[in-house]
C-alpha positions, -999 to +999 in steps of 0.1 A: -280+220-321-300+201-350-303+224-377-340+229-394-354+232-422-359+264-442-396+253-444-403+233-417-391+214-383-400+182-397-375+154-390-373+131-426-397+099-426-368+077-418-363+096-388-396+094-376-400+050-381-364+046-369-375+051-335-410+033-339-436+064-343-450+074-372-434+110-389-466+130-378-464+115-343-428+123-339-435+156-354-463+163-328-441+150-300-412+176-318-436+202-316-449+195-283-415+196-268-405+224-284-437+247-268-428+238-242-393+244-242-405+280-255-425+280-223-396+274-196-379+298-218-403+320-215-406+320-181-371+321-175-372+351-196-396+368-170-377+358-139-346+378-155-368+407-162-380+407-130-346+406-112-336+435-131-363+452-124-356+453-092-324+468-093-344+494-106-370+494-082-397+492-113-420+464-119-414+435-149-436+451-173-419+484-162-384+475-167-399+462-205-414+496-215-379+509-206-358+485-225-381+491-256-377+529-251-340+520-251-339+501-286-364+518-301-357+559-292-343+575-326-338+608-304-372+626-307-385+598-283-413+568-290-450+569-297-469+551-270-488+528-301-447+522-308-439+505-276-475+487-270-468+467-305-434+461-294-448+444-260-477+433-273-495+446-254-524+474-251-518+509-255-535+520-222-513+498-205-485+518-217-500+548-209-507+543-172-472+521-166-454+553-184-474+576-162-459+560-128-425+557-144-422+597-157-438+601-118-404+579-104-379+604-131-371+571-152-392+588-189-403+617-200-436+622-220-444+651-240-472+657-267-462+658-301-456+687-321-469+672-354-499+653-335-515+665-302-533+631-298-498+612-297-475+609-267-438+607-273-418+590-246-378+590-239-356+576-214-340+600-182-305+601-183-311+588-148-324+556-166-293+555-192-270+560-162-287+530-146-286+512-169-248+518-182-240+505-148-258+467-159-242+466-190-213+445-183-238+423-159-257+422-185-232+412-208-221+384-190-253+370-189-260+373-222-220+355-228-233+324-204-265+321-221-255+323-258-222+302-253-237+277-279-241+300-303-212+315-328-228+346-344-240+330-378-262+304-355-277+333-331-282+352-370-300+319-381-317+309-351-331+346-345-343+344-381-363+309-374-380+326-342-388+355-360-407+336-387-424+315-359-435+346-339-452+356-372-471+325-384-483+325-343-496+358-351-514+346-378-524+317-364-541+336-337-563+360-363-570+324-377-584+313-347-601+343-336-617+339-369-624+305-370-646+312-336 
């Protein structure tokens, strides 16, 4: 795997005339493969979900609002405002998919005891138990699909899409502004 910059994925200028294009065209070509790679990805990404899901008999989105109950539950349970920024997604969302999966025994919600207007949500130990039972699937998977990573490259590479996923954000405030 080519290692990139701390700045930027820009190949050098030699890079970019050795093979005949110019260095912004090769960069927009880099670029352009690379969203789409993070597409397939992407969408890979969901058809995983999706199988998992069903071993649950849950939805995608379902199985997600479980998973970020799961990394993100301290004990005391998770705000629902906590989990719709981990999903990106709207808190209502959250609300009504959390509604049908506390109706199926897979999370509780209770009111808060500092806040009445906020909703705390935890995992069953129905859902932990389920989920205990994937691990070692789940484990393999994640062995087969990382096999090109030691643990410094995951680190690094984790670090890169991290810092991507944040200039997108602002990218998108940009152009909501810019319209």
């Amino acid at each position: 795997m080519a290692k990139l910059g701390a700045q930027s994925a820009t190949l050098p200028e030699t890079a970019g005339s050795a093979i005949g294009g110019s260095t912004a065209h090769t960069n927009e070509d880099l670029i352009r493969r690379f969203t789409w790679s993070i597409a397939a990805i992407g969408v890979h990404l969901e058809e995983l979900r999706y199988f998992w899901a069903q071993t649950l008999g849950v939805s995608g989105p379902q199985w997600m609002i479980l998973m970020a109950l799961a990394d993100l539950d301290q004990g005391d349970g998770v705000p629902v405002n906590v989990v719709s920024k981990k999903l990106h997604v709207d808190s209502s969302f959250v609300t009504t998919q959390s509604k049908l999966l506390e109706k199926k025994g897979f999370l509780r919600r209770k009111t808060s005891a500092d806040d009445a207007r906020v909703v705390q949500m935890s995992l069953t130990d129905k859902t932990y138990k389920h989920m205990a039972g994937l691990a070692s699937q789940q484990a393999k998977l994640n062995a087969f699909i990382f096999a090109e990573f030691d643990e410094s490259e995951l680190e690094a590479f984790t670090g890169k899409l991290a810092a991507l996923q944040n200039r997108l954000e602002k990218a998108c405030v940009r152009v909501t502004l810019d319209m």
